[in-house]
N, C-alpha and C positions, 0 to 999 in steps of 0.2 A: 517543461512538459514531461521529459522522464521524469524528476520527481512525484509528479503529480501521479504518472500513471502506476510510477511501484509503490506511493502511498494507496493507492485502490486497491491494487493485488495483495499488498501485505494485508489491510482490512480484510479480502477475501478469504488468500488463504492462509493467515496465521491466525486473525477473527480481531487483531487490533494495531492501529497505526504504528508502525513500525519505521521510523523517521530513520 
């Protein structure tokens, strides 16, 4: 589930998946 949600925020705010 965190992962899930820091891959969404990273999309957000770095602009790409950020594993």
């Amino acid at each position: 589930v965190l992962l899930g949600l820091l891959s969404i925020w990273n999309v957000s705010f770095l602009g790409y998946p950020a594993r």
